[in-house]
C-alpha positions as CSV (number, residue, x, y, z in Angstrom):
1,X,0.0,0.0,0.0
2,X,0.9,3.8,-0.3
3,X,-0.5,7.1,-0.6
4,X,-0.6,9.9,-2.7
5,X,0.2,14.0,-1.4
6,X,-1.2,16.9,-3.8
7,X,0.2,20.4,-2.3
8,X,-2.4,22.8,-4.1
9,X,0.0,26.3,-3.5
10,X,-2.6,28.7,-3.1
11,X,-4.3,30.8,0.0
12,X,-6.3,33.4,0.4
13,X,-3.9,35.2,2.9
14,X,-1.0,34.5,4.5
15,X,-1.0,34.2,8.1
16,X,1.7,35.4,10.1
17,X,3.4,31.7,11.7
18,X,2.7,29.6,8.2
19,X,6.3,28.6,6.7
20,X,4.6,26.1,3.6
21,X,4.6,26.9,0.6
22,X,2.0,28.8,-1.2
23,X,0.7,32.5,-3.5
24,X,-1.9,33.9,-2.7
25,X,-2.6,35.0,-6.2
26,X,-4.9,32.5,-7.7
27,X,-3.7,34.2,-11.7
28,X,-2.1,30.9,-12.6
29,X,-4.5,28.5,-11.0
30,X,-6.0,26.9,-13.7
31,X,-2.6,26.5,-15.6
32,X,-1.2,24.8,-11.8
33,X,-4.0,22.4,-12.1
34,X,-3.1,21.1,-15.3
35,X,1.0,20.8,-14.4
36,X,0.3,18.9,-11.5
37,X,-2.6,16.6,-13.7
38,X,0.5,16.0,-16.0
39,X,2.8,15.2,-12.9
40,X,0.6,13.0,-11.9
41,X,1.1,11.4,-15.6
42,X,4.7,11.2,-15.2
43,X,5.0,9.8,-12.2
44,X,2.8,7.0,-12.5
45,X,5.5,4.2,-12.1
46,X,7.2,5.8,-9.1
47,X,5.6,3.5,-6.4
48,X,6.1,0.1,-8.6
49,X,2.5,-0.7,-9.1
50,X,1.7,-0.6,-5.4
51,X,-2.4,0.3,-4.6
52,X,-2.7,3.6,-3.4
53,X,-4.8,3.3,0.0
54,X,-4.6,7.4,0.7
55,X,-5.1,10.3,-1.2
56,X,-4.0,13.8,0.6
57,X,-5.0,17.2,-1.0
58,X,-2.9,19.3,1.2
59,X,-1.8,23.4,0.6
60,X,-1.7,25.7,0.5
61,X,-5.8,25.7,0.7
62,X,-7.1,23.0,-1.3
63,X,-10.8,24.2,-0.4
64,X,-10.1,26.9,-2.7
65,X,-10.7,24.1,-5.4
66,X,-14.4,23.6,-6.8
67,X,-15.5,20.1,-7.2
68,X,-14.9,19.6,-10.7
69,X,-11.6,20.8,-10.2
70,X,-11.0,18.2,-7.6
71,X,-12.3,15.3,-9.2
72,X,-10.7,15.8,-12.2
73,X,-7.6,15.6,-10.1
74,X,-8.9,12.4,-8.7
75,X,-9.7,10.9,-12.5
76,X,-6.3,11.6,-13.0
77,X,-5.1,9.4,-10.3
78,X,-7.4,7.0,-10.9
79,X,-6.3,6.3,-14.7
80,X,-2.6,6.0,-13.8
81,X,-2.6,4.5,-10.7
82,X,-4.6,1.5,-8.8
83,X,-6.4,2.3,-5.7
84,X,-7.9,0.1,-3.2
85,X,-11.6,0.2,-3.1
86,X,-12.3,2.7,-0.8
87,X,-9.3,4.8,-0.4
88,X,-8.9,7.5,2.3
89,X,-9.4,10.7,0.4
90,X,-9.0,13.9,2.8
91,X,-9.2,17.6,2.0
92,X,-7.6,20.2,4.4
93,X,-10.3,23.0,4.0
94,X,-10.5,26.4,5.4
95,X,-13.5,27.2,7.6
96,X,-14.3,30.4,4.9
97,X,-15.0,27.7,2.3
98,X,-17.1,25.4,3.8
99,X,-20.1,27.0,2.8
100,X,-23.6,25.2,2.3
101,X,-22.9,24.7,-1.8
102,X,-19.3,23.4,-1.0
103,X,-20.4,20.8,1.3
104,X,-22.9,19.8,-0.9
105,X,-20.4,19.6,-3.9
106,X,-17.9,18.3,-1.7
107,X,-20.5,15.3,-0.8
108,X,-20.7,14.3,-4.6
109,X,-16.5,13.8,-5.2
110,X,-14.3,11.0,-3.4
111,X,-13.4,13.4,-1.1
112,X,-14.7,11.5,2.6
113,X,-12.3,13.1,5.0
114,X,-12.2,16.8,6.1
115,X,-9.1,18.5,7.9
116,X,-10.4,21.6,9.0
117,X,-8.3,24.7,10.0
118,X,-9.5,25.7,12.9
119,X,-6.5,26.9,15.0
120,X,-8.8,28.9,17.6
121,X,-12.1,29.8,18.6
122,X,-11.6,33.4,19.4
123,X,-11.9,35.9,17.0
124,X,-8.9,38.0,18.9
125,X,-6.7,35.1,17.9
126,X,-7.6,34.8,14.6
127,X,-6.9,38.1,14.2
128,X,-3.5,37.7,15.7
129,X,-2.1,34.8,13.3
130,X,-4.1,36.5,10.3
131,X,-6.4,33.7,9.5
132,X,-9.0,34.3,6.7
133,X,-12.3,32.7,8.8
134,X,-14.1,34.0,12.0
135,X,-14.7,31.8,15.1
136,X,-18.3,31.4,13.9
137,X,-17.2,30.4,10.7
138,X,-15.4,27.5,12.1
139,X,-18.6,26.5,14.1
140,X,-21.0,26.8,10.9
141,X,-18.6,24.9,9.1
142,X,-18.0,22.0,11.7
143,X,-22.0,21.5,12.3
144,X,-22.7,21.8,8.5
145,X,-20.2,19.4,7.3
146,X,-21.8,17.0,9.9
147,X,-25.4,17.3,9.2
148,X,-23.8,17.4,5.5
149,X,-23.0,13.4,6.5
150,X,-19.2,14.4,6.5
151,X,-18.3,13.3,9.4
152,X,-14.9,11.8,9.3
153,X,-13.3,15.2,10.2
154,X,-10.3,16.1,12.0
155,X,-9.5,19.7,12.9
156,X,-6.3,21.9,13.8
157,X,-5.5,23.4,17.0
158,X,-2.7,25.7,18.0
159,X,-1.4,26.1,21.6
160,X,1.4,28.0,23.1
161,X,1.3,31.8,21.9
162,X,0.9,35.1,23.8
163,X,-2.9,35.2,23.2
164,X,-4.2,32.1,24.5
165,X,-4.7,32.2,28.1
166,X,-5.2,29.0,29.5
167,X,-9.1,29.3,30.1
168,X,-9.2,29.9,26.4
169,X,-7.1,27.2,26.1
170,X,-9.1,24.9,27.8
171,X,-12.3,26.6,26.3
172,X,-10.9,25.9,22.6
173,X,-10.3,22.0,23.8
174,X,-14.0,21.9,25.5
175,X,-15.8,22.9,22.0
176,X,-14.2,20.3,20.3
177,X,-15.3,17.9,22.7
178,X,-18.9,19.4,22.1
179,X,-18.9,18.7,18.7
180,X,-17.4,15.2,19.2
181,X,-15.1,15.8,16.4
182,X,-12.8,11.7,16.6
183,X,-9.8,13.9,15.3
184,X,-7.6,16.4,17.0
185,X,-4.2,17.8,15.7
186,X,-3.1,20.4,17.8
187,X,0.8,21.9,17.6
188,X,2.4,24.1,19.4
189,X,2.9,27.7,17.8
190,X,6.7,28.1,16.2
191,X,8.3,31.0,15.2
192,X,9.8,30.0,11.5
193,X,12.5,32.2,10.0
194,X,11.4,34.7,7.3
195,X,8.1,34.3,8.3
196,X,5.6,37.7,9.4
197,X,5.5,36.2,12.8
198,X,9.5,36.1,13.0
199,X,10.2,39.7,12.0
200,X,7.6,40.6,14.5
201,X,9.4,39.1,17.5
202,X,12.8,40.4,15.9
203,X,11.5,43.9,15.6
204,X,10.2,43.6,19.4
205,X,6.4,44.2,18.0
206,X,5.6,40.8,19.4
207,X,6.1,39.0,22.6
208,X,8.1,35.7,22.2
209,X,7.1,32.3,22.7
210,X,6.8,30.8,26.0
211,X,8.0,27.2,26.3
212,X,6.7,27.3,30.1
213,X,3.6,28.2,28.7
214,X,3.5,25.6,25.7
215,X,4.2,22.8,27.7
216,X,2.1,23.2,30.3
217,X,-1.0,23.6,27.5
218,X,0.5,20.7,25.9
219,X,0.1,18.5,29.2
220,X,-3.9,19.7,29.8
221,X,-4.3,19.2,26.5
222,X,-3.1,15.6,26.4
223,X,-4.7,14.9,30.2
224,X,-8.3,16.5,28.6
225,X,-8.5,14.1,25.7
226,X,-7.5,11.1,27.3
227,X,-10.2,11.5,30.3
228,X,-12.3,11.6,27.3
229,X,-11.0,8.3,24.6
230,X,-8.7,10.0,22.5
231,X,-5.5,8.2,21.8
232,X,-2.5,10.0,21.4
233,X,-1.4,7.7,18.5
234,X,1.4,10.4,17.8
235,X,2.6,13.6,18.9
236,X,0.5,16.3,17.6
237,X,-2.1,13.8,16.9
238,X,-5.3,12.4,18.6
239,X,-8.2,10.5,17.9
240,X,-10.6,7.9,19.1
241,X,-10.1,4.2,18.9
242,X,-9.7,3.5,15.1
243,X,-10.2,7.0,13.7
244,X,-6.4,7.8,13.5
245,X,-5.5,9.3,10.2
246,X,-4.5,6.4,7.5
247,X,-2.3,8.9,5.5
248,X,-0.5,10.4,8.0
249,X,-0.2,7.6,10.2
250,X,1.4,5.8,6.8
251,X,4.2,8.3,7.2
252,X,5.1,7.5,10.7
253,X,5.6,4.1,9.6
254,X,7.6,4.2,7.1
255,X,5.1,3.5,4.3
256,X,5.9,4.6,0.9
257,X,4.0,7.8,-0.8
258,X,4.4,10.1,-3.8
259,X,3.9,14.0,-3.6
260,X,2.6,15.9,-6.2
261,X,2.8,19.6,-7.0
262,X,5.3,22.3,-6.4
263,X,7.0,21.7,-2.8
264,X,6.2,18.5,-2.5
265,X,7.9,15.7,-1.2
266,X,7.9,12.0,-2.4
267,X,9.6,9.0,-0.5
268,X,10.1,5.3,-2.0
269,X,12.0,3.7,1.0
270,X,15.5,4.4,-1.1
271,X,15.4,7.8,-1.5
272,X,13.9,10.9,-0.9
273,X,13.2,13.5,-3.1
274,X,10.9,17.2,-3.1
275,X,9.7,19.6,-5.7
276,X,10.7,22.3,-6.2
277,X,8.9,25.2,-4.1
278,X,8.7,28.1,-6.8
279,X,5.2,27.9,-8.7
280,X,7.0,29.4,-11.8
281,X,9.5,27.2,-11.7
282,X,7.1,24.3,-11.7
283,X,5.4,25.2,-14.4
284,X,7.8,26.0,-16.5
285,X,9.7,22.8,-16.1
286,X,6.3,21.0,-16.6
287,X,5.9,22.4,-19.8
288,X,9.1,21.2,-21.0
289,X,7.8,17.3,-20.2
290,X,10.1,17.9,-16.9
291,X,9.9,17.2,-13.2
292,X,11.7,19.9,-11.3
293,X,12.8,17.9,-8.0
294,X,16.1,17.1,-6.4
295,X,16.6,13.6,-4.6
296,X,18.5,12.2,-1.8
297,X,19.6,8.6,-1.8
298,X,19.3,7.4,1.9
299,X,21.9,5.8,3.5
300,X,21.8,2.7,6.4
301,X,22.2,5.5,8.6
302,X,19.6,8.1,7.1
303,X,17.0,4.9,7.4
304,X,17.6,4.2,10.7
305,X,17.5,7.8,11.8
306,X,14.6,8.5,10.4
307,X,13.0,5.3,11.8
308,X,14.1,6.2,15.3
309,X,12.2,10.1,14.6
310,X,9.0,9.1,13.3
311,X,8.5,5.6,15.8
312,X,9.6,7.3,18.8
313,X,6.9,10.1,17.9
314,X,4.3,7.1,17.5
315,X,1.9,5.2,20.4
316,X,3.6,1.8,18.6
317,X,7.4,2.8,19.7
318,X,10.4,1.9,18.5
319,X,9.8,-1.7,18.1
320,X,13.8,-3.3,18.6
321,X,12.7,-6.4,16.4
322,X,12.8,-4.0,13.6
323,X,16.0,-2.7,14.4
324,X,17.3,-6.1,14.9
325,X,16.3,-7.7,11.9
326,X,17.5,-4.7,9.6
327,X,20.2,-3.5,11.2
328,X,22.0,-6.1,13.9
329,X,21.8,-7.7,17.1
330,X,24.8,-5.4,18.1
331,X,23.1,-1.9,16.8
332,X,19.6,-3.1,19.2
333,X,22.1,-3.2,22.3
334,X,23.7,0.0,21.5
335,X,20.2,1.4,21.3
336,X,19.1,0.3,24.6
337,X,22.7,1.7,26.0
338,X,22.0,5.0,24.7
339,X,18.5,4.9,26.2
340,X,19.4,4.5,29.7
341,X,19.4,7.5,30.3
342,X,16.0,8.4,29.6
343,X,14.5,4.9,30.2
344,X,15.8,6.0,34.2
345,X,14.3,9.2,33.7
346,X,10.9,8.0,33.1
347,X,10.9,9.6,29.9
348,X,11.1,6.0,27.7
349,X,9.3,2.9,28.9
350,X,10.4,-0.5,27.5
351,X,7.3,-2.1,26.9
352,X,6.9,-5.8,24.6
353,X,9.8,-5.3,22.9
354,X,9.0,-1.7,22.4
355,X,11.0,1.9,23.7
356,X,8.0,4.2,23.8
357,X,7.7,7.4,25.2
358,X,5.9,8.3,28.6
359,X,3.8,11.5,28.7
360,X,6.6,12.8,30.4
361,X,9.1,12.1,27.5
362,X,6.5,13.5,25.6
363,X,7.9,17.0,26.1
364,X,11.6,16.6,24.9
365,X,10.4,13.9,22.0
366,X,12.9,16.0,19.8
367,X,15.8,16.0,22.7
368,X,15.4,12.2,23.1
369,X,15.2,11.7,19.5
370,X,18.4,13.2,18.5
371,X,20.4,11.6,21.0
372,X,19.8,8.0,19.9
373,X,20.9,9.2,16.8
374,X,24.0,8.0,14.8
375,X,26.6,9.3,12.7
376,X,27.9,7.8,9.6
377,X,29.5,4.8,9.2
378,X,28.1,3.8,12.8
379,X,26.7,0.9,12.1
380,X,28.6,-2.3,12.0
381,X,25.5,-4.4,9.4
């Protein structure tokens, strides 16, 4: 199985904290559409005929598309690739877009998952990270999609930023509970170079980010959901039993997937490779039959770094079979040596056969991550 990513580069506005890639000029939208239809051509053999299980219109804002426009992407993939009957097909959408015709449209495409960017439900925060929607927006949207029958939803949540007290805090977690929404994914706010939200800070027009304050949100927010069966299957992600997100959950383990469209990344368990992220570029190179992308074979040690990053971030753990079986008996007991340390800080647990972080680890998941690492020519198979 694998899946398929479609980065749609467009918004409506840019808010302040948002690093992706994207224009919000929509001039060259229909001419985008039909570069990354003809990607999608060329790149039909890159997963060696395996069934595509999940389908990912990410952005960007792909709500900006209309229907037509999105199934015609979908025919697209369809004709050059095989999909498993009833593949996941998820839209992130914008709470501005979800309006009584889109839903309605939406309901007559593939489309049968909605990630909806909330971020907040005050209007004062909104405001702050220059979103497009209003708090009420978000609600209409939510109970619309719902009575709409789409009800496979997950929705975005940001903690950790000047604004958010923690009453709102805990008043932002409380309405999703009210909706009963099975899908949370809720990240602490970042401050990204060359970003609005950087030169703010840098120009002293904006308080900086409080880790004190992010990690204590962080720690509610994980105690709130669990009182009420959500599973924290991965670090920024939470859901109830059996509602976790296929696609993403396919890149925490390792599972192969092409992206489409400028940006994008693609990953085939060799190598790695990305788009490039310049809309201009992209078309051009399209136009000339080309793929603008650079690539990066992975090593032994790449692979097993990157298994370590996106396991350890996982519910499932490092499982040290896995690491056995592909990369030694001796490189397993090195791992548990370096783990000591933080298997006697309560941070790791060894559980079946698995090191898996503790709510406590939780908070220096990164830390903890980078210090299993290895270097190059570390390991001995």
């Amino acid at each position: 199985m694998a899946g398929i990513y479609i980065h749609i580069p467009f918004c409506k506005q840019a808010c302040h904290y948002c690093d992706f890639h994207f224009s919000t000029s929509l001039k060259y939208k229909d001419e985008m559409l039909q570069s990354i239809r003809k990607e999608i051509q060329r790149q039909k053999h890159y997963l060696e005929n395996q069934k595509i299980e999940t389908i990912y219109f990410g952005g960007g804002t792909p709500s900006l598309l209309n229907s037509d426009e999105i199934d015609k992407l979908l025919e697209t993939i369809q004709t050059n690739f095989e999909l498993i009957a009833h593949p996941e097909v998820t839209l992130e959408a914008n709470p501005d877009d979800l309006d009584l015709r889109k839903l309605r449209d939406l309901r007559n495409t593939s489309v049968n998952r909605l990630s909806i960017g909330v971020q907040s439900f005050f209007d004062e925060d909104l405001k702050w990270m220059n979103r497009a929607h209003l708090a009420k927006e978000a609600e209409y949207a939510i109970k619309r999609a719902q009575d709409f029958g789409l009800e496979n939803i997950t929705i975005d949540l940001i903690y950790g930023y000047p604004l958010l007290s923690d009453e709102k805090w805990k008043q932002n977690i409380q309405n999703v509970l009210d909706f009963d929404i099975p899908h949370i994914s809720s990240y602490s706010m970042t401050v990204e170079p060359k970003t609005a939200l950087a030169g703010f800070i840098n120009k002293g027009h904006q308080k900086a980010m409080d880790d004190l304050q992010s990690a204590n949100q962080f720690q509610y927010l994980m105690a709130e959901l669990s009182v009420n069966g959500f599973e924290h299957y991965e670090i920024s992600n939470f859901a109830k039993p059996e509602q976790y997100s296929k696609h993403n959950t396919n890149y925490w383990r390792g599972v192969h997937y092409l992206g489409i469209g400028p940006s994008a990344h693609s990953f085939n368990g060799e190598s790695r490779q990305w788009n490039v992220a310049n809309n201009a570029k992209y078309l051009s190179a399209l136009q000339r039959n080309e793929i603008p992308f650079e690539i990066e074979k992975l090593t032994s040690e790449n692979r097993y770094n990157e298994y370590l990053m996106t396991s350890l971030r996982t519910q499932w753990g490092v499982d040290l079979k896995t690491v056995e079986t592909a990369y030694g008996t001796e490189q397993k007991s090195n791992l548990l040596a370096s783990a000591d340390e933080y298997l006697d800080k309560n941070w790791l647990a060894l559980t079946e056969n698995k090191l898996v972080l503790t709510q406590a680890g939780k908070l220096y998941a990164d830390l903890i991550a980078s210090e299993l690492f290895i270097t190059e020519n570390e390991l001995q198979k």
